[in-house]
C-alpha positions as CSV (number, residue, x, y, z in Angstrom):
1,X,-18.5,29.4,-47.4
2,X,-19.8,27.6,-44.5
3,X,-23.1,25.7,-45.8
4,X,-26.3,26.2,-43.2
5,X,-28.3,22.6,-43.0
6,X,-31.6,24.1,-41.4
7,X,-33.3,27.3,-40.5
8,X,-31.4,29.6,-38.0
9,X,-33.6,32.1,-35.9
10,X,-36.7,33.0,-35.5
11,X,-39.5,31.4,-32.6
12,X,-38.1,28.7,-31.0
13,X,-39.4,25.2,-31.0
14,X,-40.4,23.6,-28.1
15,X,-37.4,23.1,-25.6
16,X,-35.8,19.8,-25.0
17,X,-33.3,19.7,-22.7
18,X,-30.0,18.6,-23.7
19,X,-27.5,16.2,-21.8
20,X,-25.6,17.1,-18.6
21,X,-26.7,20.6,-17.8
22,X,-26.5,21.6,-14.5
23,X,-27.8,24.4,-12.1
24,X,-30.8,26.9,-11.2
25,X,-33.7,26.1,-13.4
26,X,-35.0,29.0,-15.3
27,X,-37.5,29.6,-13.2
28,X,-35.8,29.4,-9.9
29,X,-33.0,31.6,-10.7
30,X,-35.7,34.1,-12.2
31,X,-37.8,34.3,-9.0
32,X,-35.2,33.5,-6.4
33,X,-38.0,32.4,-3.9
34,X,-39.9,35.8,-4.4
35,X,-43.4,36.5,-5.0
36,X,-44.5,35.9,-8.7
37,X,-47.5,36.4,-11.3
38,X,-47.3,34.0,-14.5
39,X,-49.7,35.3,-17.2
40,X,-49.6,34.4,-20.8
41,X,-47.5,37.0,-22.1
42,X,-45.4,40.2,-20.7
43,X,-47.7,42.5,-22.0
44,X,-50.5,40.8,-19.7
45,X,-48.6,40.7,-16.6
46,X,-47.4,44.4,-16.9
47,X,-51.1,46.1,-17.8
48,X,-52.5,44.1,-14.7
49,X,-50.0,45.8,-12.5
50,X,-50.5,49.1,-14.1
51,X,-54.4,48.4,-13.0
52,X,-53.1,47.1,-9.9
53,X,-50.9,50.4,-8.8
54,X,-53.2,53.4,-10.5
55,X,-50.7,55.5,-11.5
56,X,-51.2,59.3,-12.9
57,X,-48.1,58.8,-15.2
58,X,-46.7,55.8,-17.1
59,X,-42.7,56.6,-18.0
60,X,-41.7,54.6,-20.5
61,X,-39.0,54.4,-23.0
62,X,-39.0,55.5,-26.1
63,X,-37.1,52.4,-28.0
64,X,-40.1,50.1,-27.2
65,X,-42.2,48.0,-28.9
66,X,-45.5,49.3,-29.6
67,X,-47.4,46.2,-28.0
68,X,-46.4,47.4,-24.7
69,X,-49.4,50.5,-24.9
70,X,-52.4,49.5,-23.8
71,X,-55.9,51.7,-24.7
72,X,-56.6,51.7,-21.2
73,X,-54.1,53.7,-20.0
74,X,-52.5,55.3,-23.4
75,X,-53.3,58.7,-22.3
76,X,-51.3,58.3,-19.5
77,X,-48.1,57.4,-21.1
78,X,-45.0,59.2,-21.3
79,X,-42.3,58.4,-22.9
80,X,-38.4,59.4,-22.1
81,X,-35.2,58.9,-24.3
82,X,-32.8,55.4,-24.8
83,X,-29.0,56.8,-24.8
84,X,-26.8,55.8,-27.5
85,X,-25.4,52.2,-25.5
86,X,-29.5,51.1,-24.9
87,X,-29.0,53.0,-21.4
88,X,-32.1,55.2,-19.8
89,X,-31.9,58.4,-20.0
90,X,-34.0,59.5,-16.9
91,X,-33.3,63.0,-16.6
92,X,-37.1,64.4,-17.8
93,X,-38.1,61.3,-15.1
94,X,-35.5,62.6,-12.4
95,X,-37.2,66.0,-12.9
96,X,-40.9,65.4,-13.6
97,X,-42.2,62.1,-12.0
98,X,-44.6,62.1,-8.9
99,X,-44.8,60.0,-6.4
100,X,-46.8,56.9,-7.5
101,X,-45.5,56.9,-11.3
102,X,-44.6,54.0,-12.4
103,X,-41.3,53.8,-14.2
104,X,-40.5,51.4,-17.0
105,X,-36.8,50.3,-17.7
106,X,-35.4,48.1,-20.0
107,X,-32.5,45.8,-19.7
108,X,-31.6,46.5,-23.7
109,X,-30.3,43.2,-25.5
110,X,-29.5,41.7,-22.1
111,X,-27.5,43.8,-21.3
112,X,-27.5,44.9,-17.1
113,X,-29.0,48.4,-16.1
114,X,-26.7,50.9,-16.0
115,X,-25.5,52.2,-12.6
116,X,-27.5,55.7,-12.9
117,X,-30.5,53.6,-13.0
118,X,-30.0,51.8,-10.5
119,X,-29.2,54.4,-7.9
120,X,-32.5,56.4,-8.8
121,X,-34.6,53.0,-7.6
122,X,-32.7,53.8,-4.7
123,X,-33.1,57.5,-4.6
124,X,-36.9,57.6,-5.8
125,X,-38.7,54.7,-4.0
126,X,-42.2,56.6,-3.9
127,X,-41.6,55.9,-8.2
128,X,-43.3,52.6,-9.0
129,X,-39.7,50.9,-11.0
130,X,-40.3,48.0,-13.3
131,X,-37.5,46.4,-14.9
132,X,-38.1,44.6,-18.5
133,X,-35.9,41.8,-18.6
134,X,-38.1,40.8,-21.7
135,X,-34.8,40.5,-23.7
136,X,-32.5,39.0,-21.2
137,X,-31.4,35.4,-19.9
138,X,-29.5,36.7,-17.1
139,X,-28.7,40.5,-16.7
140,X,-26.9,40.4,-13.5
141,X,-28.5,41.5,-10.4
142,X,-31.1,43.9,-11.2
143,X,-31.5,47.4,-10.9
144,X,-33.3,47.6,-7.7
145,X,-37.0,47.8,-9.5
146,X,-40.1,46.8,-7.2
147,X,-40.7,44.3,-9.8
148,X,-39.1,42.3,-12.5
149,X,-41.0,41.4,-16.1
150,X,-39.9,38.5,-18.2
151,X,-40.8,37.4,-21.5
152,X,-39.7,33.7,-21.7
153,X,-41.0,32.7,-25.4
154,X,-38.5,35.3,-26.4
155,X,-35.3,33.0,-24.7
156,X,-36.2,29.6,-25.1
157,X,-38.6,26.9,-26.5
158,X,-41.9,27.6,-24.5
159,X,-45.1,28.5,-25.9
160,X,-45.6,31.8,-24.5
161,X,-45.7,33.0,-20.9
162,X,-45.0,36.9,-19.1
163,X,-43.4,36.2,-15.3
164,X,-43.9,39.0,-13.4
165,X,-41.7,38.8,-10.2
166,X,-41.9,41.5,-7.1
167,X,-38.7,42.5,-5.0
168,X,-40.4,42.5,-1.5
169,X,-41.6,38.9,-0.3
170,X,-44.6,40.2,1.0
171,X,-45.8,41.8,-2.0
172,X,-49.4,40.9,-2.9
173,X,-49.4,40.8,-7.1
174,X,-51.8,40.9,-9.5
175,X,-52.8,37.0,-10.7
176,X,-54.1,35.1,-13.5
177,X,-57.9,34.6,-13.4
178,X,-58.4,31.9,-16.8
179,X,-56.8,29.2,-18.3
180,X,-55.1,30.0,-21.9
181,X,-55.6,27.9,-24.9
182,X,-52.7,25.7,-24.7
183,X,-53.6,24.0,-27.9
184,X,-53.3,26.9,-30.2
185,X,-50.2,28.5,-28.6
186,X,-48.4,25.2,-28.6
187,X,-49.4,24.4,-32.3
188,X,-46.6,26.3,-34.2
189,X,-43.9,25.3,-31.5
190,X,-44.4,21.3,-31.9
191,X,-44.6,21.9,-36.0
192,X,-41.2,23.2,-35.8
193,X,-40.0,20.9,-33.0
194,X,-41.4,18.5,-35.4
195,X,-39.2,19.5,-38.6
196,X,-36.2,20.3,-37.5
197,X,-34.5,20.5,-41.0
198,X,-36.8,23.1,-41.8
199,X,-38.6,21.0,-45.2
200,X,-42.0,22.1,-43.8
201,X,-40.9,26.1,-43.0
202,X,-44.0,27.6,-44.8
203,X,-46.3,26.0,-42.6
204,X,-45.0,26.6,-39.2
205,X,-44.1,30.0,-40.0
206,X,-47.6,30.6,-40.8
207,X,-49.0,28.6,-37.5
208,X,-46.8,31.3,-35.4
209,X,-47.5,34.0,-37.4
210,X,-51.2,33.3,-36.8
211,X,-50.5,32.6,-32.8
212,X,-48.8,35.9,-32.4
213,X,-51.3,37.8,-34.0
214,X,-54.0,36.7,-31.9
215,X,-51.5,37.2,-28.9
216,X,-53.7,39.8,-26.7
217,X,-54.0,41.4,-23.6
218,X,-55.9,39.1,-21.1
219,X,-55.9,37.4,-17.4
220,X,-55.0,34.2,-18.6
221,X,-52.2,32.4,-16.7
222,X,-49.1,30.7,-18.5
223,X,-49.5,27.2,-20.1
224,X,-48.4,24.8,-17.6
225,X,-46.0,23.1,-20.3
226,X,-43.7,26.4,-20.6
227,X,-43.9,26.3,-16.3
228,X,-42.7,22.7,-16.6
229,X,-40.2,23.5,-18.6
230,X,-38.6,27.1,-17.1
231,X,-38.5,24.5,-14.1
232,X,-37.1,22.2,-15.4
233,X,-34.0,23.6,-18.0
234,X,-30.8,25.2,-16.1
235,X,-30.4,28.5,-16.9
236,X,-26.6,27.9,-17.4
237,X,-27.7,25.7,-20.3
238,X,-29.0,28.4,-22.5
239,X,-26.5,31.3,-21.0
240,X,-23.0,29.2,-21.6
241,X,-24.0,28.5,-25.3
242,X,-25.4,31.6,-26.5
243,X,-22.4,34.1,-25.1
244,X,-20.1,31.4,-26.8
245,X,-22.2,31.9,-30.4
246,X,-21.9,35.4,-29.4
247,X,-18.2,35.5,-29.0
248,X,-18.2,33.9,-32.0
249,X,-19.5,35.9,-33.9
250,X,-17.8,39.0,-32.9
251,X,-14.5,37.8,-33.8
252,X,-15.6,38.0,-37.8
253,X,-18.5,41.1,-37.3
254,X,-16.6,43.4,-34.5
255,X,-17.2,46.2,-36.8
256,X,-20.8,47.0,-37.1
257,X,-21.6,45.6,-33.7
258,X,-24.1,47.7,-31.7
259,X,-22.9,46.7,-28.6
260,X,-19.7,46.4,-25.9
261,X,-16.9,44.1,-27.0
262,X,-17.0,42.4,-23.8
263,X,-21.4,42.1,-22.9
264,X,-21.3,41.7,-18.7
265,X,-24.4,39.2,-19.5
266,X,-25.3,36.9,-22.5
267,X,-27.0,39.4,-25.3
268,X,-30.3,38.7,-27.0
269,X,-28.5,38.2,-30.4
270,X,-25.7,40.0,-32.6
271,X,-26.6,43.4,-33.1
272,X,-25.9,44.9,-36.4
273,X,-25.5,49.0,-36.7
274,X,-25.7,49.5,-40.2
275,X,-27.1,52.1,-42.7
276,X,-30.6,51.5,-43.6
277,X,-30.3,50.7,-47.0
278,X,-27.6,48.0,-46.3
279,X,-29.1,46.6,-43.4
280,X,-32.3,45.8,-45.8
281,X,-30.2,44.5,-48.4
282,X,-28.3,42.2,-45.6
283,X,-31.7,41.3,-44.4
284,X,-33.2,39.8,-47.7
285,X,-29.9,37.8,-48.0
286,X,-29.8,36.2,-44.8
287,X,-33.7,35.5,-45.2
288,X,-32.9,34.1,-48.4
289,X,-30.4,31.3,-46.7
290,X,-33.2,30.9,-44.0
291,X,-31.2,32.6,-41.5
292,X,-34.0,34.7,-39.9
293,X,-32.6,38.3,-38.1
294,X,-34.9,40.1,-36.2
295,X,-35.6,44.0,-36.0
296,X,-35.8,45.7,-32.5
297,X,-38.6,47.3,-33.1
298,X,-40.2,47.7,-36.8
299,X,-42.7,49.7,-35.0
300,X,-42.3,52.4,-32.1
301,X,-45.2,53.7,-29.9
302,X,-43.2,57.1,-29.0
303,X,-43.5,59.8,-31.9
304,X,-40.8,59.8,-33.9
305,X,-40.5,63.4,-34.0
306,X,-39.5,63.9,-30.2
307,X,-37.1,60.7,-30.3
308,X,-34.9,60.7,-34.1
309,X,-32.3,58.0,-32.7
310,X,-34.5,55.7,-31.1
311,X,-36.6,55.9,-34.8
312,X,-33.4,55.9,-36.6
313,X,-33.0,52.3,-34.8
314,X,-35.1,50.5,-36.7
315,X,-34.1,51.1,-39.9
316,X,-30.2,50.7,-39.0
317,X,-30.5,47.6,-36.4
318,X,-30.2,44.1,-37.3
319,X,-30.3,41.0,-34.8
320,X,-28.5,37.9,-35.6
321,X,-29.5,34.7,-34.1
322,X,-27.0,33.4,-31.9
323,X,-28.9,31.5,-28.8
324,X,-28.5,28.1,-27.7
325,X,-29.7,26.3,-30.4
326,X,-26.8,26.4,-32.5
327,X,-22.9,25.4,-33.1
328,X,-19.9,27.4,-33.7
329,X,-19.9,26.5,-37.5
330,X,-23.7,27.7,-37.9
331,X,-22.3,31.3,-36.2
332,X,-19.1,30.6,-39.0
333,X,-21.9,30.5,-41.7
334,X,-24.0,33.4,-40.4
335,X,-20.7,35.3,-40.6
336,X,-19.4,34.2,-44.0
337,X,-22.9,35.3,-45.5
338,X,-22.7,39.0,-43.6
339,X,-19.4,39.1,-45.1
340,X,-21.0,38.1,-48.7
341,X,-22.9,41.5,-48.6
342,X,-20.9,43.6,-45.9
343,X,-17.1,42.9,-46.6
């Protein structure tokens, strides 16, 4: 068995920038030039453009974490169903929505909207279309949505931040009013940055912990460290090496993998489709060799009466590390210790 050296997963550690990549920053290949909004988190960015646009209905899908809902406008919300490859299934949208609805779609582990999707932006433009790109590096070109909502923390090594970008150049978006405590949501980043062989785990799992707990909904704007450095890393540097780790790993896990053999875009992570009961006990295992495998989503806004499968997900779902930060042996040992309980 492949021995693991240091923690695998998890929040990343502040970004440094490794030697000869090239290309796009982050931040440039995100916005292309157009009109953008950087608040502290996606959750931020999205509720100010729901205030922004008014709507009387707020689709949204029903595989979604529950963070997303805001009090303001919860009564306002419905949700529609996720078909079985993370595509939307917008036929209650197709037949219900207004003009003026905003629509919520979401580019599932990375992965590029589907093709029906992306002909309804076209079809519907009175419908207000947001894609979530909260989980993707590069999903390809979009589905034709008004505007675009990222999620960088999720990606890479910055503090926090939620970019909204808008389709139309002369789109006036909702914008930041105060300045966020860059102190606090940088604490847990540099602790881990600071250990990198993981001897001091405890503590700055328990620094982010506390940071993403307080995480809120507010106007503040993104910390101008994670700006600086979504400027300033290619994108190609974090797309190249994490859809090689995924390759990777699919050659051993093929399987139980959730998703296509061949991903058109760089996935968030492995995804594991395995009876509940086995994806627990795969779970405590990997946590156990500090490889840290996250669950898309523990907890769901939609009621899980109307929506089984996308319920059923998070028992059965299990995502395995795989981004930038790590070698081709680290993916060997991730596998050998899936086959430990799995094989």
């Amino acid at each position: 068995m492949t021995a693991l050296s240091r923690p695998i997963g998890g929040f990343f550690e502040r970004h440094t920038a490794g030697p000869g990549a090239v290309g796009p920053g982050v931040l440039d290949a995100w916005t292309g030039g157009r009109p953008h909004a950087a608040f502290v988190n996606a959750r931020s960015a999205f509720g100010a453009l729901v205030a922004q646009l008014e709507p009387a209905t707020i689709w949204l899908p029903a595989w979604l974490c529950r963070d997303m809902v805001q009090p303001a406008w919860s009564d306002r919300v419905r949700f529609y169903p996720v078909g079985p490859g993370f595509e939307p299934d917008l036929s209650a949208v197709k037949a219900e929505a207004q003009a003026g609805d905003v629509l919520l779609v979401l580019a599932a582990f990375g992965l590029p909207i589907d093709d029906a999707t992306r002909a309804l932006s076209t079809a519907r433009p009175e419908l207000h279309m947001i894609e979530d790109r909260a989980q993707a590096l590069d999903a390809g070109p979009g589905s034709g949505a008004g505007w675009t909502l990222y999620s960088p923390r999720k990606l890479l090594g910055v503090a926090d931040g939620g970019l909204l970008v808008a389709r139309d150049k002369d789109c006036v978006l909702p914008l930041p009013g105060t300045a966020a405590r860059a102190d606090l949501l940088w604490r847990a980043p540099d602790l881990r940055a600071a250990d990198p062989a993981g001897r001091e785990n405890a503590l700055w799992h328990a620094a982010n912990q506390s940071k993403e707990t307080a995480m809120d909904v507010s106007g503040a704007a993104m910390t101008a460290d994670s700006l600086a450095l979504l400027s300033g890393t290619p994108l190609s540097s974090l797309t190249a090496p994490r859809l090689r780790n995924w390759m990777t790993l699919d050659e051993r896990l093929d399987q139980w993998s959730a998703l296509p053999s061949k991903p058109a875009a760089p996935p968030l992570g492995y995804v594991l489709d395995l009876e509940p009961e086995v994806r627990d006990c795969l779970r405590a295992r990997l946590t156990s060799a500090r490889v840290f495998a996250a669950v898309h989503w523990p907890d769901l806004a939609s009621p899980a009466g109307l929506f089984p499968r996308e319920h059923a997900w998070t028992r059965r779902l299990l995502t395995l590390p795989c981004d930038h930060r790590y070698t081709e042996v680290e993916m060997a040992g991730i596998a050998d210790l899936v086959d430990e309980v799995l094989g």
